[in-house]
C-alpha positions as MATLAB code, in Angstrom:
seq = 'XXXXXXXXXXXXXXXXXXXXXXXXXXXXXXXXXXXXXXXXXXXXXXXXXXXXXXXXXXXXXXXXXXXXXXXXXXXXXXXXXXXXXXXXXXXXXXXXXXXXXXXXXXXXXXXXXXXXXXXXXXXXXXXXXXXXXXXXXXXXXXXXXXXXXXXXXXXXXXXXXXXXXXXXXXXXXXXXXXXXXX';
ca = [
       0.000    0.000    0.000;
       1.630    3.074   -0.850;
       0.212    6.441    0.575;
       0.654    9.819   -1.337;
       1.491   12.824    0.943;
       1.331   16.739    0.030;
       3.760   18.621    1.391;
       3.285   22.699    1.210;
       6.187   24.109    1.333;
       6.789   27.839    3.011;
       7.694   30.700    0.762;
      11.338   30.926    0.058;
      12.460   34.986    1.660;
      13.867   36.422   -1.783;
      15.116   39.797   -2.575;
      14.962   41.583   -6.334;
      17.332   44.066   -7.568;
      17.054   45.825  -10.485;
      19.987   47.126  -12.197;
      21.056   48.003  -15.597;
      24.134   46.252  -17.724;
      25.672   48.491  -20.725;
      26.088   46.085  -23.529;
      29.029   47.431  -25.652;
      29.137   46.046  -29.865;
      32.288   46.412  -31.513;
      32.601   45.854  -34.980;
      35.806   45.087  -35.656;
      36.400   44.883  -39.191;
      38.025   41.915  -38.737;
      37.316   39.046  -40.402;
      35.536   36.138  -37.928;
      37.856   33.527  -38.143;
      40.996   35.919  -37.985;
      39.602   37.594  -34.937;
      38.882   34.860  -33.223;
      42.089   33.413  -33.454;
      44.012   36.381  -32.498;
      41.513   36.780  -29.328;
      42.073   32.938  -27.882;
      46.161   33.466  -28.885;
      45.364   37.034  -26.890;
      43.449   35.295  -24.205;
      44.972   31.660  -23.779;
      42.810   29.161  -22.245;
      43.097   28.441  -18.192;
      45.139   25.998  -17.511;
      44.007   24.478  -14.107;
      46.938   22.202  -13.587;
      49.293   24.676  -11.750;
      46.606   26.058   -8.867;
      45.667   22.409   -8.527;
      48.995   21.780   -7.767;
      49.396   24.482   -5.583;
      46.179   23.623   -3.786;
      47.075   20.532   -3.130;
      50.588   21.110   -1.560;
      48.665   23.316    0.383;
      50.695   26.728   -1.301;
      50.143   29.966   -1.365;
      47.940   32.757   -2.641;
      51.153   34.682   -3.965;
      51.849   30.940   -5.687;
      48.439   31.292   -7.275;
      49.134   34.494   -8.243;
      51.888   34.078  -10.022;
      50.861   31.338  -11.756;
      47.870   33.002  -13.189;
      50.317   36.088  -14.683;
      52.023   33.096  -16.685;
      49.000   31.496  -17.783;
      47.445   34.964  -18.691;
      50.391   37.589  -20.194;
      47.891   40.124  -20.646;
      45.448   39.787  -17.605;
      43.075   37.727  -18.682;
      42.539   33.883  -19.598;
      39.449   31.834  -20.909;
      37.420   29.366  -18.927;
      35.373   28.301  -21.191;
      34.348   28.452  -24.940;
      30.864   27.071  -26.706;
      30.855   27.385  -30.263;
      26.903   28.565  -31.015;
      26.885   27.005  -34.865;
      27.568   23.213  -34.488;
      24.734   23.589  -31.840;
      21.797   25.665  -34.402;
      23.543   24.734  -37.468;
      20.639   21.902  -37.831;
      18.253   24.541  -37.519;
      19.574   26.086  -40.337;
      21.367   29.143  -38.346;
      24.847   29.641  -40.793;
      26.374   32.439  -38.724;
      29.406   31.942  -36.796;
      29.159   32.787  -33.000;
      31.578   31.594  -30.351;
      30.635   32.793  -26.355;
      33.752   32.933  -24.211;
      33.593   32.939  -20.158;
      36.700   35.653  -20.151;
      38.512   36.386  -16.991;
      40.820   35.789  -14.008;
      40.766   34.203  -10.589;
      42.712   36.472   -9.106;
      40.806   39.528  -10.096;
      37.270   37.672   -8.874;
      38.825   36.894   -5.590;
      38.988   40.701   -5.386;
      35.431   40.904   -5.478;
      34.632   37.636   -4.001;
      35.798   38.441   -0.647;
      33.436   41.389   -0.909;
      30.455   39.762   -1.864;
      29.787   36.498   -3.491;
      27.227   37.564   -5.896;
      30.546   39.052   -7.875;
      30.966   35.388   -9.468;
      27.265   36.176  -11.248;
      29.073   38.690  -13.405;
      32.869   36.825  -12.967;
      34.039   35.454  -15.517;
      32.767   38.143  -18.159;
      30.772   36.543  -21.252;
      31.739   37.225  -23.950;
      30.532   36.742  -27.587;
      32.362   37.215  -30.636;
      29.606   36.576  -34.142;
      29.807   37.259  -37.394;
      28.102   39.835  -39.060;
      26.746   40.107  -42.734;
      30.407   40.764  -44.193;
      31.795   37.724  -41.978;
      33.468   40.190  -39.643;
      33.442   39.325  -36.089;
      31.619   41.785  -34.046;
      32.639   41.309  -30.291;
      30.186   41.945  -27.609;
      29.866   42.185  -23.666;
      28.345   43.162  -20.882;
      30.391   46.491  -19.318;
      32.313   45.104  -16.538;
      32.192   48.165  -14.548;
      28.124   48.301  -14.973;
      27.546   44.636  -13.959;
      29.790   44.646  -10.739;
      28.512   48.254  -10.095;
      25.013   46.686   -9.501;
      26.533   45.071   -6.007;
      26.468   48.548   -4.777;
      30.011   48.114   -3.073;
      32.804   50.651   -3.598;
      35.648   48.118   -3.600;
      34.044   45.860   -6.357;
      33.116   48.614   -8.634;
      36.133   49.770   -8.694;
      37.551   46.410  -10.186;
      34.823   46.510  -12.471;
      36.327   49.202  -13.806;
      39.450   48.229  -14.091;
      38.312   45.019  -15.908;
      36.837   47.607  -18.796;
      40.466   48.735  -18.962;
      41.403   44.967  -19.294;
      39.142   43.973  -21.736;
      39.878   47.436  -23.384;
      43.354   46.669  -23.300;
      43.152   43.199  -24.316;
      41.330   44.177  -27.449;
      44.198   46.681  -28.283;
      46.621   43.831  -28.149;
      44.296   42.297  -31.042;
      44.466   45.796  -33.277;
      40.970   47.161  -32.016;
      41.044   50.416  -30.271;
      37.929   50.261  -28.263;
      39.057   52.622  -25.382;
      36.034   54.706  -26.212;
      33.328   52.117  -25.925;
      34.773   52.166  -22.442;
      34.987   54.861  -21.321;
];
């Protein structure tokens, strides 16, 4: 005999913020697959084996530290990639998108040990298309915006200085996209 019981359950407590994000397009008059070569040579993937290592040898921050400066020459690495088109291509989508989670450990623990609602907006996504020509147009979400909505001093700042950083990083492509920025 099995018995079927109901169970209510009591209102979660929830809080709602609004805030707004500053998307920033920049066409790059690049072409796709050019850009997005330069941008992963740019922004090398993260390579977890060294803070593994250090983790488990029980090492240090400054160990972590400078391992992340090698694995990321100009600030910033990438965590993840998903290529859009193999995924809609069967629904007959034909442009090229790739979304990258763009960032750095060490600049989230910044923010982290501020608030942990930083890692919604850490890393940064990031998605580089293709429009009509084939040139990749690279979009984001304004760092400085997203980690302004926290409402805490300390993490805005780094906010901003991860538009420098992505401004920066774009530079070392060819782009000049301090404006967009700014």
């Amino acid at each position: 005999m099995t018995s079927s019981h109901k169970t209510t359950a009591a209102p979660a407590p929830f809080g709602v913020t609004p805030h707004t994000m500053n998307r920033i397009d920049i066409s790059t008059g690049v072409g796709f697959a050019k850009f997005r070569a330069a941008f992963e040579n740019a922004a090398p993937p993260f390579d977890p084996k060294p803070v593994q290592e250090i983790t488990a040898r029980g090492g240090s921050w400054d160990e972590v530290l400078a391992a992340a400066a090698v694995n990321a020459p100009n600030g910033l690495m990438v965590y993840a990639t998903i290529d859009a088109l193999p995924l809609l291509s069967a629904a007959g989508h034909t442009t090229e998108a790739v979304e990258y989670l763009l960032g750095n450990h060490t600049i989230a623990e910044k923010m982290f040990r501020h608030d942990p609602k930083a890692m919604l907006y850490a890393p940064l996504r990031v998605l580089v298309y293709a429009d009509a020509d084939g040139n990749a147009i690279f979009s984001i979400d304004q760092p400085s915006a997203a980690f302004g909505s926290l409402g805490i001093d300390d993490v805005t700042k780094v906010g901003e200085s991860l538009d420098r950083k992505v401004s920066n990083l774009l530079r070392v492509i060819g782009i000049d996209a301090d404006q967009a920025f700014g």
